[in-house]
KEMAR-481774 format. One record per residue: residue number from 1; residue in one letter; x, y, z of N, C-alpha, C in turn. Coordinates in Angstrom, 3 decimals, m for minus. Layout:
// residues N
> NUM/A/X/Y/Z/X/Y/Z/X/Y/Z
...
//
This chain:
// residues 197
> 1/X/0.833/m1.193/0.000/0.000/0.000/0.000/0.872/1.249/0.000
> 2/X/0.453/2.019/m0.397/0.988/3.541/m0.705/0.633/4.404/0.550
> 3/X/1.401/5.052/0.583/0.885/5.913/1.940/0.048/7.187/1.239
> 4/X/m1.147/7.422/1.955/m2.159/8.129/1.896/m2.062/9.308/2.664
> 5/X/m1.803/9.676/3.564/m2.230/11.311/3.949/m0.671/10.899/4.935
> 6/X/m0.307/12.101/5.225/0.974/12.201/6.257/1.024/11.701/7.775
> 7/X/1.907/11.381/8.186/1.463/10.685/9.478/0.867/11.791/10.158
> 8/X/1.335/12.774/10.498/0.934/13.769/11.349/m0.224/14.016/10.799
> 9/X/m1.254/14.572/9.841/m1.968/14.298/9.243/m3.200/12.958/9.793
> 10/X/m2.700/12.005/9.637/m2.813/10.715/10.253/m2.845/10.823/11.459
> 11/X/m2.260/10.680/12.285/m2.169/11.231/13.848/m3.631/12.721/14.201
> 12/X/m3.616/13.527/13.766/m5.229/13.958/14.195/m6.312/13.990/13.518
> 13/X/m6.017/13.118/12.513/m7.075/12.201/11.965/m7.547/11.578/13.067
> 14/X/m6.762/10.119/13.427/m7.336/9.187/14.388/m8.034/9.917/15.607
> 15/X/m7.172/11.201/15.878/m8.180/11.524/17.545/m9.288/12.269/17.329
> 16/X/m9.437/12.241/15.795/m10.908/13.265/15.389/m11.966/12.127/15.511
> 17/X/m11.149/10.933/14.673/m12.362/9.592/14.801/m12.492/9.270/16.168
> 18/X/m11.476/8.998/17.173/m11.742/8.807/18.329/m12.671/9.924/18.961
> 19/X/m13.179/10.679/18.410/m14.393/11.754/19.044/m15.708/11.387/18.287
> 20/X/m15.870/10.313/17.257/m16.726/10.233/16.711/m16.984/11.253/15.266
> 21/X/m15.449/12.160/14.660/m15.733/12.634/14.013/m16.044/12.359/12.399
> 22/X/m17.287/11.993/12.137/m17.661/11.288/10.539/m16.742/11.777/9.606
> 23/X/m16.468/12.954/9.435/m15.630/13.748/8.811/m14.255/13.191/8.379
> 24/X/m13.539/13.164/9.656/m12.052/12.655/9.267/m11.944/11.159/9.270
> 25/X/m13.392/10.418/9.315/m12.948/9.141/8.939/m13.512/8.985/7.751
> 26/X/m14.574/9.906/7.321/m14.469/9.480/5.861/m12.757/10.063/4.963
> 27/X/m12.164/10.557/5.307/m10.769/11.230/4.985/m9.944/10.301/5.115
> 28/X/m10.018/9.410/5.994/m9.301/8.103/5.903/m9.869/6.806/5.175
> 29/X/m10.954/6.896/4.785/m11.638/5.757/4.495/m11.237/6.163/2.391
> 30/X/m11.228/7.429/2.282/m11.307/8.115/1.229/m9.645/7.783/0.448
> 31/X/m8.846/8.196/1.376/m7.164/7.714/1.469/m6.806/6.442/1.078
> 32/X/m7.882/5.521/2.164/m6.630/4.171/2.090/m7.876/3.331/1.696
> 33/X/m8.969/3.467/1.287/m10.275/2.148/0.818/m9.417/1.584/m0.234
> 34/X/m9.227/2.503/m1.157/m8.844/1.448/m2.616/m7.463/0.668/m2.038
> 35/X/m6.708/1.215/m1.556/m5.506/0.488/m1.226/m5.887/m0.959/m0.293
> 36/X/m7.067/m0.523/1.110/m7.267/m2.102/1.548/m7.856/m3.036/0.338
> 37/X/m8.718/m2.152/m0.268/m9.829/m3.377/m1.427/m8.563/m4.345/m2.170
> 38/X/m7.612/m3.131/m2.983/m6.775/m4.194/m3.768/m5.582/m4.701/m3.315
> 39/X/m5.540/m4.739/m1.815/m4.409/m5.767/m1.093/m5.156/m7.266/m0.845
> 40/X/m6.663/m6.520/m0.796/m7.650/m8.008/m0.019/m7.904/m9.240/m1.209
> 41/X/m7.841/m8.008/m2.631/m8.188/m8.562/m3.661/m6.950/m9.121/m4.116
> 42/X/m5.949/m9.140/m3.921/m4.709/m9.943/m4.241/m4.581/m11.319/m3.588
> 43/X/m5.257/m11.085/m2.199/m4.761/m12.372/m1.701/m6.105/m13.352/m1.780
> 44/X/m7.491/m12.760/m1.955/m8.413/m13.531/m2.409/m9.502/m13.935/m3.913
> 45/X/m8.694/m12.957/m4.504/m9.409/m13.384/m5.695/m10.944/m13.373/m6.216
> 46/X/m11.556/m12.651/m5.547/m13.043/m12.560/m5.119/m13.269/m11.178/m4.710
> 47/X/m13.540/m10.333/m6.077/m14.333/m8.944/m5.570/m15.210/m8.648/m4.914
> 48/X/m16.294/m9.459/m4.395/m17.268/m9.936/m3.250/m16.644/m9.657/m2.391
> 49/X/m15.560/m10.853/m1.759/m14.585/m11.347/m0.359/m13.640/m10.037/m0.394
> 50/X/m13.393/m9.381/m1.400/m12.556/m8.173/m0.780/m13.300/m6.739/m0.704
> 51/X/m14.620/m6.748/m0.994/m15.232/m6.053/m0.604/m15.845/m5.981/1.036
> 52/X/m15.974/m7.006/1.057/m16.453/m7.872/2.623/m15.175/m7.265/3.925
> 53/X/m13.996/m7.829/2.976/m12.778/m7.660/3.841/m12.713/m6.023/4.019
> 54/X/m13.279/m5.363/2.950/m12.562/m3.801/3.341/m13.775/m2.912/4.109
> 55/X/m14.826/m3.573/4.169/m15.788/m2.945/4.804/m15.355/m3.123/6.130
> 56/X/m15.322/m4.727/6.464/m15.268/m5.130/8.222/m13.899/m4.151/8.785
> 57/X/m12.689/m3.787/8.020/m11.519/m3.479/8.496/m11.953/m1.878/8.806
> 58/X/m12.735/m1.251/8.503/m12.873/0.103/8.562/m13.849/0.116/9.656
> 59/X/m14.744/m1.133/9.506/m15.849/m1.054/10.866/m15.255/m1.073/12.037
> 60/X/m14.315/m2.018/12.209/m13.777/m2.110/13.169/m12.927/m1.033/13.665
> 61/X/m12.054/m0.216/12.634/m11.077/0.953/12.985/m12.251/1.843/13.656
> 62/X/m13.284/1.930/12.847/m14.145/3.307/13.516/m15.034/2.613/15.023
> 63/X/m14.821/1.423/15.009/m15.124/1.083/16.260/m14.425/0.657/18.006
> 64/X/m13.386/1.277/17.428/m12.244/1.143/17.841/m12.101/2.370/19.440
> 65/X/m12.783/3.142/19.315/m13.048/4.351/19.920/m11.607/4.553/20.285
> 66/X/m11.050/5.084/21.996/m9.672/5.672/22.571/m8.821/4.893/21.821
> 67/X/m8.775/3.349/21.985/m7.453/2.368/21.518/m7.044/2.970/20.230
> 68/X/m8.188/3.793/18.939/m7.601/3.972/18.182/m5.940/5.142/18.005
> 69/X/m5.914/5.795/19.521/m4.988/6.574/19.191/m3.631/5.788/19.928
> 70/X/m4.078/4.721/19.826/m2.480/3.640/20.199/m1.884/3.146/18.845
> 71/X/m2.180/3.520/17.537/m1.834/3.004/16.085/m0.679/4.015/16.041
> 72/X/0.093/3.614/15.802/1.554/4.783/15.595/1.374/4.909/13.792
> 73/X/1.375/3.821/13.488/1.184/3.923/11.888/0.264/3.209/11.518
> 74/X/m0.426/3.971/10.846/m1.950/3.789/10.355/m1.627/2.658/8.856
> 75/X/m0.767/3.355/8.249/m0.376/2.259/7.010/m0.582/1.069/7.124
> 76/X/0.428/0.727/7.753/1.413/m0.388/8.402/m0.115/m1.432/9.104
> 77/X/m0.673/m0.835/10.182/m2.161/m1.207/10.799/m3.363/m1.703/9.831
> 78/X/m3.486/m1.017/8.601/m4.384/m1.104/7.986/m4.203/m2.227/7.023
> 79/X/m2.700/m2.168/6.615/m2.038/m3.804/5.799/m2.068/m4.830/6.960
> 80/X/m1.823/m4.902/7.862/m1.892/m6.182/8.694/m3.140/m6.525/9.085
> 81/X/m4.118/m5.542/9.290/m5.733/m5.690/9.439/m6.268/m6.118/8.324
> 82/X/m5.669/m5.966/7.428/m6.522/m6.533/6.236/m6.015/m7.755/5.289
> 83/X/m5.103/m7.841/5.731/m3.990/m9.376/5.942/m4.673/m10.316/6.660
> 84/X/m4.919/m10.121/7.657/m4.949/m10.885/8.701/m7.166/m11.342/8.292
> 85/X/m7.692/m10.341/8.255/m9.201/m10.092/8.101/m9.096/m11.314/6.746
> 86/X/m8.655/m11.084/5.564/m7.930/m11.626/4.386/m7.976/m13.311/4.678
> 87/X/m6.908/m13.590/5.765/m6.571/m15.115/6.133/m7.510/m15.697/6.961
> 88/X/m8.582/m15.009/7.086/m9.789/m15.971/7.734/m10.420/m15.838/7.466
> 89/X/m10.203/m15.373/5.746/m12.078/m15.439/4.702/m11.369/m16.837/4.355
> 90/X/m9.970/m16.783/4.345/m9.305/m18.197/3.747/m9.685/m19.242/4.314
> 91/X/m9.607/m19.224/5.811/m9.593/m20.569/6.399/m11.271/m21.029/6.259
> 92/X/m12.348/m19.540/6.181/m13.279/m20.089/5.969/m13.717/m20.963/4.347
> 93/X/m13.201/m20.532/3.691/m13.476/m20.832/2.404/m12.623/m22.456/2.518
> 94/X/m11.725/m22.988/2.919/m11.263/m24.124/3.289/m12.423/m25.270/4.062
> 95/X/m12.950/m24.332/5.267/m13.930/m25.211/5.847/m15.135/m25.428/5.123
> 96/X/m15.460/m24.554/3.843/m16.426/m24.740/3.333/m16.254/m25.582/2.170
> 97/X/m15.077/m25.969/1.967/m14.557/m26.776/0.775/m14.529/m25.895/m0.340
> 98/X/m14.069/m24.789/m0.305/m13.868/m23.944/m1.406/m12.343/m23.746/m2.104
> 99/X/m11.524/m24.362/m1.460/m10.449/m24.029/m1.182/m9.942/m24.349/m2.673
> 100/X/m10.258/m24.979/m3.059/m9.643/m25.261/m4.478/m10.068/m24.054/m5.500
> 101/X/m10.856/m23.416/m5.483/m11.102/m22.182/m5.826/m9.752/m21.009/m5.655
> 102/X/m9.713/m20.857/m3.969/m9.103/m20.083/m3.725/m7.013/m20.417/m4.669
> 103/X/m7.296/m21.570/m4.060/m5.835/m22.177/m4.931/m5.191/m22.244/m6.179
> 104/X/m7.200/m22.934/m6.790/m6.421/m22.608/m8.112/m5.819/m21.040/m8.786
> 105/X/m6.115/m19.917/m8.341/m5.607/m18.964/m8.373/m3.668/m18.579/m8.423
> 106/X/m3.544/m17.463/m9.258/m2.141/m17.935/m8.382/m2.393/m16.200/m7.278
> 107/X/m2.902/m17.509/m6.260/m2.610/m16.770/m4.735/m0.926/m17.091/m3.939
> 108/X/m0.869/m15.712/m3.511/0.283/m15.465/m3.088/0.683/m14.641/m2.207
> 109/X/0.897/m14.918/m0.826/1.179/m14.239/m0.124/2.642/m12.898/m0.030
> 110/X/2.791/m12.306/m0.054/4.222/m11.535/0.104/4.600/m11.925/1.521
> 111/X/6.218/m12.383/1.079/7.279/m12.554/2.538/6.257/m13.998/2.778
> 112/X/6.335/m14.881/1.952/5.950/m16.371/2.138/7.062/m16.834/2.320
> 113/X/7.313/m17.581/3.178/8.325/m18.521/3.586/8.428/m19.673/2.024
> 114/X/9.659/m20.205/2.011/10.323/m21.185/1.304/9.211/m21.974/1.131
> 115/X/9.141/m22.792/2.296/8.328/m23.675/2.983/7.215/m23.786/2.339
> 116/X/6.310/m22.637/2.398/5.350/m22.567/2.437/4.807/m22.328/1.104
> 117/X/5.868/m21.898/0.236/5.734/m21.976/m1.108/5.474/m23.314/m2.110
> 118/X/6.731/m24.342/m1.397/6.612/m25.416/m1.539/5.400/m26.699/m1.422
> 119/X/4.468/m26.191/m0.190/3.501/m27.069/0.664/2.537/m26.377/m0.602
> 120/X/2.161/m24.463/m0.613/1.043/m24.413/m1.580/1.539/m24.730/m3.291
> 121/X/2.464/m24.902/m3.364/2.456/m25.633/m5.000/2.013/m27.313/m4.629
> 122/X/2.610/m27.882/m4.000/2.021/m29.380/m4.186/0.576/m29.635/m3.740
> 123/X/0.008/m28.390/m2.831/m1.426/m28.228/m3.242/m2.201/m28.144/m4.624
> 124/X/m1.728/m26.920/m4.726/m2.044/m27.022/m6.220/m1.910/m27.850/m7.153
> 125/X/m0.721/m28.412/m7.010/m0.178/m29.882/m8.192/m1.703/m30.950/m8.008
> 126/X/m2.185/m31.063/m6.622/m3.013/m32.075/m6.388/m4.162/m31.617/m6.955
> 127/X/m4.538/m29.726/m7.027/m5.847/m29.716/m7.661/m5.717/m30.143/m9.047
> 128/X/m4.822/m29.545/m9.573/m4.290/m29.734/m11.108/m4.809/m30.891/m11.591
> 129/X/m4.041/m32.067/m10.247/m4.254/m33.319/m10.785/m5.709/m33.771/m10.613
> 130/X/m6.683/m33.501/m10.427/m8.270/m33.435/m10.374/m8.742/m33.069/m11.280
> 131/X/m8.387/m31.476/m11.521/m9.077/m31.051/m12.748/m8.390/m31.811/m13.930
> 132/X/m7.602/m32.504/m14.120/m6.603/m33.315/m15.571/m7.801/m34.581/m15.603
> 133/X/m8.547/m34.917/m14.306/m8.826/m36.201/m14.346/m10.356/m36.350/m14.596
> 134/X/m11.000/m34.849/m14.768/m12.416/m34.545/m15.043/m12.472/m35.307/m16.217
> 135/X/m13.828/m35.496/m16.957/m14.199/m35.521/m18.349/m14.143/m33.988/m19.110
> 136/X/m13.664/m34.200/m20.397/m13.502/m33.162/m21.151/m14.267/m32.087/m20.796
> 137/X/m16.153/m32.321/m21.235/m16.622/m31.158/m20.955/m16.973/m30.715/m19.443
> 138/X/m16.901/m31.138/m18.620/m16.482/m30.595/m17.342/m15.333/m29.987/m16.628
> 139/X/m14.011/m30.436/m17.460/m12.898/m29.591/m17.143/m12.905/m28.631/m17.746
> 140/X/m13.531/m28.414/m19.424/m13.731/m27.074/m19.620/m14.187/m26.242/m19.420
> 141/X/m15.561/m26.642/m18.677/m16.203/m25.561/m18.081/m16.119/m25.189/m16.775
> 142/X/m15.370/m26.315/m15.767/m14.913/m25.939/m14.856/m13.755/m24.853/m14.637
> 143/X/m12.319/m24.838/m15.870/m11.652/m24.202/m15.784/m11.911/m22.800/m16.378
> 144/X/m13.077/m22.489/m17.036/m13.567/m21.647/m17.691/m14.752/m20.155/m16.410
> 145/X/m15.366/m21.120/m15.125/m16.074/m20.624/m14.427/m15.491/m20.605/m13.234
> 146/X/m14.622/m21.662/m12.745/m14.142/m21.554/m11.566/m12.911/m20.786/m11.144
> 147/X/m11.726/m20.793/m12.714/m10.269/m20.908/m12.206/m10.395/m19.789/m13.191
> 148/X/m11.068/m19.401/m14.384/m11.248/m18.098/m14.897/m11.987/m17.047/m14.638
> 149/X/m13.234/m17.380/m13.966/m14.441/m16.546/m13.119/m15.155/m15.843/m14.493
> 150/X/m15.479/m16.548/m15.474/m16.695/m16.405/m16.550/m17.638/m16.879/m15.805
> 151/X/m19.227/m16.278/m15.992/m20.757/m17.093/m15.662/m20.576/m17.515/m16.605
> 152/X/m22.127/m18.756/m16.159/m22.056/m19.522/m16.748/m22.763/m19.520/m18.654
> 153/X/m23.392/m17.810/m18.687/m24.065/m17.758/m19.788/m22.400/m17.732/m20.727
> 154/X/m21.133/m17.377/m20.567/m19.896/m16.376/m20.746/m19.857/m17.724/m21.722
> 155/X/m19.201/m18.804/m20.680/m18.641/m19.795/m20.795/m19.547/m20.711/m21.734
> 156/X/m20.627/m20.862/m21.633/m21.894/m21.622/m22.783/m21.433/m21.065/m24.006
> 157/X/m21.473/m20.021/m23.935/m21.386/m19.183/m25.355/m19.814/m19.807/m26.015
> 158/X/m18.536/m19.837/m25.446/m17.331/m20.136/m25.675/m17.344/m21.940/m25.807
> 159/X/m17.936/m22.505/m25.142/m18.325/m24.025/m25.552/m19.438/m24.547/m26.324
> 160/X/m20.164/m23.493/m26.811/m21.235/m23.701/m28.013/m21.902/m24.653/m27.004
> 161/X/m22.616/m24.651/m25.441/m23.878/m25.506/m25.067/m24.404/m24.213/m24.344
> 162/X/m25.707/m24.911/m23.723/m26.321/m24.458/m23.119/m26.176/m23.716/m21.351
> 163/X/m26.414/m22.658/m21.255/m25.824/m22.441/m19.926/m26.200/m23.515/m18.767
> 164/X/m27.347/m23.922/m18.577/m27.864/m24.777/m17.817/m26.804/m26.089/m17.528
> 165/X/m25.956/m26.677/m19.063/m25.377/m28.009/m19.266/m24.248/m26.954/m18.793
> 166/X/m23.721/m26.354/m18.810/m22.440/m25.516/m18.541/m22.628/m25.873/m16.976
> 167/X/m23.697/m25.376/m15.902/m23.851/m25.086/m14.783/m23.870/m26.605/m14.051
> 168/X/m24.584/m27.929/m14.752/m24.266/m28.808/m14.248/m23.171/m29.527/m14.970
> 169/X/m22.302/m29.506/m15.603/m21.187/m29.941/m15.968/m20.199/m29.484/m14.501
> 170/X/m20.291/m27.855/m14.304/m19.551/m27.095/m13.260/m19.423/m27.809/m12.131
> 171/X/m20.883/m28.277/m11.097/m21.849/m28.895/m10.257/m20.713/m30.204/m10.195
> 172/X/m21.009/m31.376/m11.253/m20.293/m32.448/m11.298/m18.993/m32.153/m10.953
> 173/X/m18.137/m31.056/m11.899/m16.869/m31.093/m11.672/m16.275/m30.361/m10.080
> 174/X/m17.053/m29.881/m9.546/m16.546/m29.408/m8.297/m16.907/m30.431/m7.303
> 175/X/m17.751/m31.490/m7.423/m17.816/m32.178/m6.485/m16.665/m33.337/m6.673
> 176/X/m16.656/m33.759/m7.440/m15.484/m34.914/m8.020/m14.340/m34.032/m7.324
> 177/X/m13.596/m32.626/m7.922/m12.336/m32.198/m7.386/m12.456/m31.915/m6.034
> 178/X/m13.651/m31.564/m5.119/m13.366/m31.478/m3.824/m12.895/m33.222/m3.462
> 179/X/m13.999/m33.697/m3.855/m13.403/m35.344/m3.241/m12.015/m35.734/m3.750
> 180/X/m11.554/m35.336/m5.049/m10.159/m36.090/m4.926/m9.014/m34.556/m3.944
> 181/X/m9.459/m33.758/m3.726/m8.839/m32.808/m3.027/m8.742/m33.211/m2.008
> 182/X/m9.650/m33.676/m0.904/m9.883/m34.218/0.157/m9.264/m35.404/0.585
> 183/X/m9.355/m36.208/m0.576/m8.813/m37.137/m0.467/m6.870/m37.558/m0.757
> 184/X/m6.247/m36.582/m1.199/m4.931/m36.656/m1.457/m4.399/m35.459/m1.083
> 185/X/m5.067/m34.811/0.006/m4.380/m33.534/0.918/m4.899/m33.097/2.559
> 186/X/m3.837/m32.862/3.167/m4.420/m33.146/4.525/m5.256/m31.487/5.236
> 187/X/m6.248/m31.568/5.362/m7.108/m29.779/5.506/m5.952/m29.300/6.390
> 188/X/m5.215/m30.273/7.778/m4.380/m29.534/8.623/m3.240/m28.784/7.622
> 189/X/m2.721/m29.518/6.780/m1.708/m28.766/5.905/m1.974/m27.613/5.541
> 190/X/m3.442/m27.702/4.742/m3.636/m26.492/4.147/m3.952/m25.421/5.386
> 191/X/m4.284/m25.723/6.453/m4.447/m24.453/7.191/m2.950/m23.834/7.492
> 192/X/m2.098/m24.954/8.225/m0.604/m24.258/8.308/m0.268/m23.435/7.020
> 193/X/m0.787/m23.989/5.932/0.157/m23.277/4.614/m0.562/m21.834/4.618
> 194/X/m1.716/m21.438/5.040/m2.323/m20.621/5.553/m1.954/m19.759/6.433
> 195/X/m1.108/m20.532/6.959/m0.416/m19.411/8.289/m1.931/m19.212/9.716
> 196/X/m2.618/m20.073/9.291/m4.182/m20.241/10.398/m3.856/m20.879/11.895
> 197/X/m2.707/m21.851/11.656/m2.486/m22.550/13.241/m1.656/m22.064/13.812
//
């Protein structure tokens, strides 16, 4: 993120919001929104989920009342709040079996450990190896709606069928790749690779 208004600047900003002043938090919200939206949107892939993420991070700053004038740097606060807000749309999207969504992406954390680079590629290798193992027209329309984010009218049109056969082709193919996902990766892994435990 880019820095938005000056610290000092910043500094009676926060004790205007800590008075409840609407004013200087729309001045901050005005500053640094686009910067949380497209940090949230880097690490989730989902203009929805980083809309979600940049709303809750501002609710919370303005709900924050006195504590807010314990932030020395507002920057710095607002990337780790929305980092952190970020890694537990993740872990939810994991518990919901979405995770192959989120993966097939190339999601990427900044300042990822070695490690951890390593654990989320052989994740991925395993979705890979799911979607390789679909039937034709279900991997195409799976990789077309899920791992490209076309609807399903987008994607009908580019496979010459019907959106409906597009939507249950999709249906089939996400249930097959959660089960072989499930089945040749351990959820504890993926949460560590998450940085969640």
């Amino acid at each position: 993120m880019a820095m938005g208004v000056s610290p000092e600047d910043n500094e009676r900003l926060l004790a205007d919001v800590a008075r409840r002043d609407q004013k200087a938090f729309r001045i901050i919200y005005d500053s640094y929104g686009k910067q949380v939206y497209t940090y949230a949107l880097q690490l989730l892939h989902s203009e929805t989920e980083a809309e979600e993420v940049l709303q809750e991070v501002f609710l919370k700053l303005w709900l924050m009342g006195d504590r807010i004038l314990s932030i020395g740097n507002l920057h710095a606060y607002l990337r780790t709040a929305t980092k952190h807000r970020s890694l537990n749309v993740l872990r939810r999207l994991v518990l919901e079996g979405k995770i192959e969504k989120a993966l097939g992406k190339e999601w990427r954390e900044e300042n990822t450990d070695i490690e951890d680079e390593i654990l989320i590629r052989d994740v991925r290798d395993v979705l890979n190896r799911a979607v390789d193992l679909l039937p034709r027209q279900q991997r195409e329309a799976y990789i077309l709606c899920q791992q490209q984010g076309l609807k399903y009218e987008e994607a009908a049109e580019r496979l010459n069928l019907s959106p409906l056969t597009v939507q249950t082709h999709v249906k089939r193919a996400l249930r097959s790749v959660r089960a072989y996902v499930k089945a040749n990766t351990d959820l504890a892994a993926i949460l560590i690779i998450l940085k969640l435990m």
